[in-house]
C-alpha positions in Angstrom: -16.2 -27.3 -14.3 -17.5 -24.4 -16.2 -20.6 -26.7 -17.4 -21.5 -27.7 -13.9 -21.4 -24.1 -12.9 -23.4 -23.2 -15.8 -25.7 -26.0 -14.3 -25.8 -24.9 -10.7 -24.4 -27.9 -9.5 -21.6 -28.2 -6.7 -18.5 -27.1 -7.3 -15.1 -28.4 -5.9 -13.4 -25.3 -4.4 -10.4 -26.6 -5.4 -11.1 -26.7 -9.3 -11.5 -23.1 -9.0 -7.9 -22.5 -7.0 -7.0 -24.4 -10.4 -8.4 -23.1 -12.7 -7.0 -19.6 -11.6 -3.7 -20.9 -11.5 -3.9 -22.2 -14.4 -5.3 -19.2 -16.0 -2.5 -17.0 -14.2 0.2 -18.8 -15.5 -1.4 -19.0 -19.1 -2.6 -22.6 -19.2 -6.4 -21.3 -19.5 -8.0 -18.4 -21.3 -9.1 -15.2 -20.7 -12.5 -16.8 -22.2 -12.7 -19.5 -19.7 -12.2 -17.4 -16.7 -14.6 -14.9 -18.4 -17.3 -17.3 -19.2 -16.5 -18.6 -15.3 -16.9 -15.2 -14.1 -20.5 -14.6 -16.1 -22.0 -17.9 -14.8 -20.9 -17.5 -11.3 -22.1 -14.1 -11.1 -25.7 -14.7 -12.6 -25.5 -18.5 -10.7 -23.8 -17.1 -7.6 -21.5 -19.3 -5.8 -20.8 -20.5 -1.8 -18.1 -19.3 0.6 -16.2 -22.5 -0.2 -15.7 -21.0 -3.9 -15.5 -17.5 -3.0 -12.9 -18.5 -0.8 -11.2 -20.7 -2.8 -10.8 -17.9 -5.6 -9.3 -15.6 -3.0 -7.3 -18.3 -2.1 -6.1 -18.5 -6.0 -5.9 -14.8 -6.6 -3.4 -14.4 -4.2 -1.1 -17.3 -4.5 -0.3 -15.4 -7.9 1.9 -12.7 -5.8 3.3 -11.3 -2.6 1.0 -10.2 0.2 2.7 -8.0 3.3 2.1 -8.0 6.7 2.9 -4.6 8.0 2.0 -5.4 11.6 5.2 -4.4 12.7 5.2 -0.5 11.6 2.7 0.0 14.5 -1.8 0.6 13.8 -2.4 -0.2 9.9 -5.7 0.8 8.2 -6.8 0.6 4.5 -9.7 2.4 3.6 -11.4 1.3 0.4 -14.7 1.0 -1.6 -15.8 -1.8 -3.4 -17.2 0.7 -6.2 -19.4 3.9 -6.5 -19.7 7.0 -8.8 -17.7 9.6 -6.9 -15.9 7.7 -4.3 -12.4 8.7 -4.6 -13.4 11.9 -2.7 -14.1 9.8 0.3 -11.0 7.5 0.1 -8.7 10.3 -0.3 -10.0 13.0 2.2 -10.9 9.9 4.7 -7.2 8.2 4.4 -6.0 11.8 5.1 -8.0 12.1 8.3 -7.3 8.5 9.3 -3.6 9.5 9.2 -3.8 12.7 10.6 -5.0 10.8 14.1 -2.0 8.9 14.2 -3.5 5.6 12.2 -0.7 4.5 9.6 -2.5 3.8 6.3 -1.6 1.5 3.4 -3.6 0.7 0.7 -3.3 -0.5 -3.0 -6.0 1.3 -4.3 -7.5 0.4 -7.2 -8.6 2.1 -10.9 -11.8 2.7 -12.7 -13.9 -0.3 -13.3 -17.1 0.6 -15.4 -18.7 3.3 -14.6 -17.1 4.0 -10.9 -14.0 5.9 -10.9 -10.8 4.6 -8.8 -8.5 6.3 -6.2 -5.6 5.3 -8.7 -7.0 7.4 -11.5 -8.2 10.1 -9.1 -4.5 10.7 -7.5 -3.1 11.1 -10.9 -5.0 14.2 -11.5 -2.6 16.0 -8.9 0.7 17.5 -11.0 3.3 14.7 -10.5 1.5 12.5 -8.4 2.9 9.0 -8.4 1.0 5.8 -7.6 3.2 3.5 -9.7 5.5 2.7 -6.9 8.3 -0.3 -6.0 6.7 -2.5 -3.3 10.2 -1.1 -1.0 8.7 2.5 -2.2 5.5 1.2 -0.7 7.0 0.0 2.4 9.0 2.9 3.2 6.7 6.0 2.6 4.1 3.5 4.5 6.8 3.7 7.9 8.3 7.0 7.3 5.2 9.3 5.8 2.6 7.2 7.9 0.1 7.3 4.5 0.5 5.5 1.0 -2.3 4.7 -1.7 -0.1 3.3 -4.5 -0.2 0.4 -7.0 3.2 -1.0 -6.0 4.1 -3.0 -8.8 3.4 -6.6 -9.9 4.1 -8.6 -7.4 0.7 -8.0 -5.0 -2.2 -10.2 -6.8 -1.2 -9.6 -10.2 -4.5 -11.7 -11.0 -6.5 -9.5 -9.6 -5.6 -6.6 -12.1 -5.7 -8.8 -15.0 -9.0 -10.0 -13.6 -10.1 -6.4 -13.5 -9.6 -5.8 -16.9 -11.5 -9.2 -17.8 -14.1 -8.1 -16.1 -13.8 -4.5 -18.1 -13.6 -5.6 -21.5 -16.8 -8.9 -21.2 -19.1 -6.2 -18.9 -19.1 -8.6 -15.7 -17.6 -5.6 -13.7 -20.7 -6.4 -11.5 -21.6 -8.7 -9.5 -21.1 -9.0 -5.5 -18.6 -12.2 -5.1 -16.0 -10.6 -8.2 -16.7 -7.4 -6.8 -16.2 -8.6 -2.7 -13.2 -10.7 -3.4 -11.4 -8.2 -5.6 -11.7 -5.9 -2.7 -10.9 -8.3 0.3 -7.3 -9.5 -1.7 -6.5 -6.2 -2.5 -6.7 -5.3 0.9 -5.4 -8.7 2.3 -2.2 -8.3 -0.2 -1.5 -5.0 0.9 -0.8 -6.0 4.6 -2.7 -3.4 6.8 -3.9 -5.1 9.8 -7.2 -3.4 9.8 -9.7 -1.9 6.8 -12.7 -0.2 6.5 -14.9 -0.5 3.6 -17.6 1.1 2.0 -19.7 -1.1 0.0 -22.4 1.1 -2.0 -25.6 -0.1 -3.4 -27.6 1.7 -6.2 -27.3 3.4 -9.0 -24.3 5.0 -8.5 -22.5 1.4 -7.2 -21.0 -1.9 -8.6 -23.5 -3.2 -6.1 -27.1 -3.7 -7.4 -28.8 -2.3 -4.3 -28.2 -2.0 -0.4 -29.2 -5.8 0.0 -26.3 -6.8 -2.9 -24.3 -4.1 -1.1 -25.1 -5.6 2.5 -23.8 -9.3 1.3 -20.6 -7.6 -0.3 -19.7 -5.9 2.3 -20.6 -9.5 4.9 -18.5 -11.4 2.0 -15.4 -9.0 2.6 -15.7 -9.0 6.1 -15.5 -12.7 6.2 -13.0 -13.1 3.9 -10.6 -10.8 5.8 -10.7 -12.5 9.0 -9.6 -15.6 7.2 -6.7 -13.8 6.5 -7.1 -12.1 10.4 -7.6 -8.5 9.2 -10.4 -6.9 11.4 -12.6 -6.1 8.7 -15.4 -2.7 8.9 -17.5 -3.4 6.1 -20.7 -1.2 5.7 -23.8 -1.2 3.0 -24.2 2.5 2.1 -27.1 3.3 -0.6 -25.6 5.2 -3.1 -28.4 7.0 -5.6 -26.3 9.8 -6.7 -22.7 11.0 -7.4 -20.9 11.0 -4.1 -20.4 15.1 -3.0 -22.4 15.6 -6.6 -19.1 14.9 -8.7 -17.9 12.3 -11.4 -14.1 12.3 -12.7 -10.8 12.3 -11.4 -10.2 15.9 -10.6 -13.2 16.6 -9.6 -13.3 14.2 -7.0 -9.9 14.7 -5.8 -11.2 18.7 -5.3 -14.5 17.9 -3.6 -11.8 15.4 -1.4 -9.5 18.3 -1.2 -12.3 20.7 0.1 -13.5 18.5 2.8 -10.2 19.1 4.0 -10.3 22.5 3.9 -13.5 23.2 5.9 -15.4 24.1 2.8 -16.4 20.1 2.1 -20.0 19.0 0.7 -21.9 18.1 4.3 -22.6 14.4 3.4 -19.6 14.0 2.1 -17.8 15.3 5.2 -19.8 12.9 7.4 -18.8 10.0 5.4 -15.1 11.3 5.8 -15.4 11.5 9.5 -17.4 8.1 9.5 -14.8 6.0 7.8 -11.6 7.6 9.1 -12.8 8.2 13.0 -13.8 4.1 12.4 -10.1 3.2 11.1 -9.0 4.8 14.5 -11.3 2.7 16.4 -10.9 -0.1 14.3 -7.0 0.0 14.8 -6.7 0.9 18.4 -5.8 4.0 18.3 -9.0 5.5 19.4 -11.3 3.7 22.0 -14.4 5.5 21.2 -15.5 9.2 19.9 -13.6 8.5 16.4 -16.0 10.5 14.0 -15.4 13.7 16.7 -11.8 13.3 16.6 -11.8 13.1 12.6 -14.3 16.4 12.5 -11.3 18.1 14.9 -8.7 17.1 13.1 -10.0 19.0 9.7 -11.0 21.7 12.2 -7.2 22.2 13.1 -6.1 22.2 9.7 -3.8 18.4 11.1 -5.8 16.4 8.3 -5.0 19.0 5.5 -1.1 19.6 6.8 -0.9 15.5 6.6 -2.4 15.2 3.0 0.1 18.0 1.5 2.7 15.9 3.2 1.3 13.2 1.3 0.6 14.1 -1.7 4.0 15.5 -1.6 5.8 12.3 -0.7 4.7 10.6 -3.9 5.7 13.4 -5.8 2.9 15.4 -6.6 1.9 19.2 -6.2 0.5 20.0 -2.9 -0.4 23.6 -3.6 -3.3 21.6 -5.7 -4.8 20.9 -2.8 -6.0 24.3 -2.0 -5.5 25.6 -5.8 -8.1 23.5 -7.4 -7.3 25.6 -11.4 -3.9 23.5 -11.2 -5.9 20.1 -11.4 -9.2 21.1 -13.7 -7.5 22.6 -16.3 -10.3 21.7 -18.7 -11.6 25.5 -20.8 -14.4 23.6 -22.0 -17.8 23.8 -19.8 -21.2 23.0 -21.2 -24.4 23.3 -19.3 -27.3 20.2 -19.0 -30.4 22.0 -18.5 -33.9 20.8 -17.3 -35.5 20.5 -20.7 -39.6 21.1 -18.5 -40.1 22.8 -15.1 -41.3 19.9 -12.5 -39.6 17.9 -9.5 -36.3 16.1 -9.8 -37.9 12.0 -9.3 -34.2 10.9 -9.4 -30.7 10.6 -11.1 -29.4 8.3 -12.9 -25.8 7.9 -11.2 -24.4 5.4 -13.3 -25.5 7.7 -16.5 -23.7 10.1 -15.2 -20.8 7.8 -14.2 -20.7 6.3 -17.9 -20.8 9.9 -19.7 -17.6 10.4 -17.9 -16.0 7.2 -19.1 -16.9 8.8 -22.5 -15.6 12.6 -21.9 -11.9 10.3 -21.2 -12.1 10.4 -17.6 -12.9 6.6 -17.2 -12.0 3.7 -19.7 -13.7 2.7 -22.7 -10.8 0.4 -22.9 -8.6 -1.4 -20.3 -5.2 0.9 -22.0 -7.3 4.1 -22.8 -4.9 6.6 -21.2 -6.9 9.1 -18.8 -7.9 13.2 -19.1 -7.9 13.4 -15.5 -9.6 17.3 -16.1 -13.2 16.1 -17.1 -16.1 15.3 -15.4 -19.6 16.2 -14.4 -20.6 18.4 -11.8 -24.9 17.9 -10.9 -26.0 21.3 -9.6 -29.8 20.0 -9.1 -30.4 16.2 -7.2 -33.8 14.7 -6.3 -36.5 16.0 -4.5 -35.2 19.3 -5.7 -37.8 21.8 -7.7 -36.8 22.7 -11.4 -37.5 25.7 -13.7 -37.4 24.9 -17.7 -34.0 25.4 -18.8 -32.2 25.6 -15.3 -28.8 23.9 -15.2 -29.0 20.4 -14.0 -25.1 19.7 -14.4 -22.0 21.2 -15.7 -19.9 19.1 -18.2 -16.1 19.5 -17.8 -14.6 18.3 -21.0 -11.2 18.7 -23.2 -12.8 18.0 -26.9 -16.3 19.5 -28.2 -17.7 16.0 -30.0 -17.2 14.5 -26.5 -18.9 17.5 -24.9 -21.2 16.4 -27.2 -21.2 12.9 -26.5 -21.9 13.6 -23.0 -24.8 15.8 -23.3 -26.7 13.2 -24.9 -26.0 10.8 -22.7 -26.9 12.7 -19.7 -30.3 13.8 -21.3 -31.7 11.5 -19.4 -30.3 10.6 -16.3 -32.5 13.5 -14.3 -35.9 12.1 -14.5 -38.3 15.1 -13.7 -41.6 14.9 -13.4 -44.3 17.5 -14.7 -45.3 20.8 -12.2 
């Protein structure tokens, strides 16, 4: 099978339903399904596969259906430097209008961050839950974003890791079908995605990120989720932050009134859609999300939150307690001229390197570090002004960083 993929030739859909079964339960290697995974991704595949591997990935583990616990939203990304910001102030705001949500998150995967990672930088936040644990704060606390366990697509996390350690992180059918069974497993009856394109995304460019995001959407109904799927070009850090804390404060801050403005329209975009989506809203969904921050509803319902799965809620509004890191150094513009554009995924990988992403699929996290871009594109530069501000917990890595951000503005001469 692998050679006929390598050759472009048709593939029976249910060789590849094997072949992950087989590779699940240890009869095939991490090298076939690799070396499956590269060809497909630079061959491509049809739906039939693309289904078919859904199909396999799930028939690992459990998947819910949590119709029953009344409207059920998740709201995911399929990948994008900076994105845990969105998920976590948008789930917030979804719940805050009365729209349960459930979702099994995800972590890090190359250069992105993941909402996993992200919610461990509040003090005792938990996200390794029991699926009961997941069930229950999902019915009694109307919002969960956990990792509950084993026993939802297993394959897919192993999968993830594959992907990590032989660089085929990208690509849009790993990167839709990870998405859709994560969300299909996790039994909300509705999701909203955001599928970014660009620099700053798994997704090469809005056209990759447009057939993700159609992939996902398709996928889901198999499964009958009603599936929001949108392309979003992502060219820079989401809110102009990279790393766990940092993300989860620039989340934080949307909910506090203070938020970055594009970020905050993103928030009300996915979260007022969620309550369209799930029928809790008719219409007018991005205006009710906007109100709810407004009345301080969205904030009150991510302390409660954040507070259910043990973690500090005074961290929402106290960002010291979650960027504990004493060591700041400065990128500066090295010539005065006009910012052409930023590298996000430079930015994105000298984070992986300051600890806040992996370098290997059991690297344990610093949560604190990250990068915070001060100047974007279009923007007008002095020689020596601060570009971005490098949060880091070790001075080599500081180090590490700087060099590896030297290049990621691209200025041109004044």
């Amino acid at each position: 099978m692998l050679e006929r993929t390598r050759r472009g030739e048709v593939i029976d859909p249910a060789d590849i339903t094997a072949l992950v079964g087989a590779w699940t339960t240890g009869a095939a290697s991490d090298a076939q399904m690799a070396a499956w995974c590269a060809t497909a991704g630079i061959r491509g595949a049809s739906y039939e596969v693309e289904k078919a591997l859904a199909e396999g990935l799930l028939a690992g583990g459990d998947r819910l259906e949590l119709a029953s616990l009344g409207p059920t939203t998740d709201i995911r990304s399929t990948g994008g430097v900076g994105d845990s910001a969105l998920i976590f102030a948008a789930s917030a705001v979804a719940a805050a209008l009365g729209v349960i949500v459930a979702s099994t998150g995800a972590r890090g995967l190359s250069f992105t961050g993941g909402i996993l990672d992200a919610l461990e930088a509040i003090p005792g936040m938990r996200v390794d839950v029991t699926l009961e644990e997941y069930v229950l704060q999902a019915r009694n606390f109307g919002i969960v974003i956990a990792e509950p366990g084993d026993r939802l697509v297993p394959g897919e996390r192993r999968l993830a890791d594959l992907r990590e350690s032989t660089a085929t992180a990208e690509g849009d059918t790993l990167v839709a079908v990870s998405a859709a069974v994560r969300a299909v497993s996790g039994g909300s009856t509705t999701v909203v995605v955001e599928a970014p394109g660009g620099s700053g995304g798994l997704l090469a460019d809005i056209e990759h990120a447009a057939v993700a995001a159609a992939l996902i959407t398709r996928l889901g109904a198999d499964w009958h989720r009603r599936v929001h799927a949108e392309a979003t070009l992502r060219a820079v850090p989401l809110a102009g932050v990279a790393g766990p804390g940092l993300e989860i404060v620039a989340g934080a801050s949307v909910l506090l009134g203070e938020g970055d403005p594009h970020l905050v329209d993103r928030v009300a975009a996915l979260a007022g859609r969620a309550a369209e989506e799930s029928g809790v809203l008719d219409a007018g969904g991005a205006d009710a999300a906007r109100a709810t921050i407004a009345d301080g509803r969205a904030l009150a319902t991510a302390e409660r939150w954040v507070e259910a799965q043990g973690g500090d809620p005074a961290a929402l509004s106290e960002p010291d307690l979650i960027l504990t890191c004493l060591l700041k150094r400065e990128v500066v513009a090295p010539h005065a001229g006009s910012v052409d554009h930023v590298d996000a995924a430079g930015i994105g990988t000298a984070v992986r390197w300051l600890g806040g992403g992996r370098l290997d699929p059991d690297q344990v996290l610093d949560h604190a570090v990250g990068v915070q871009m001060l100047v974007g594109p279009g923007e007008s530069v002095e020689a020596g002004q601060t570009l971005a501000i490098v949060h880091a917990s070790d001075d080599w890595l500081a180090g590490r960083a700087e060099e590896l951000l030297g290049d990621a503005w691209v200025i041109t001469s004044a």
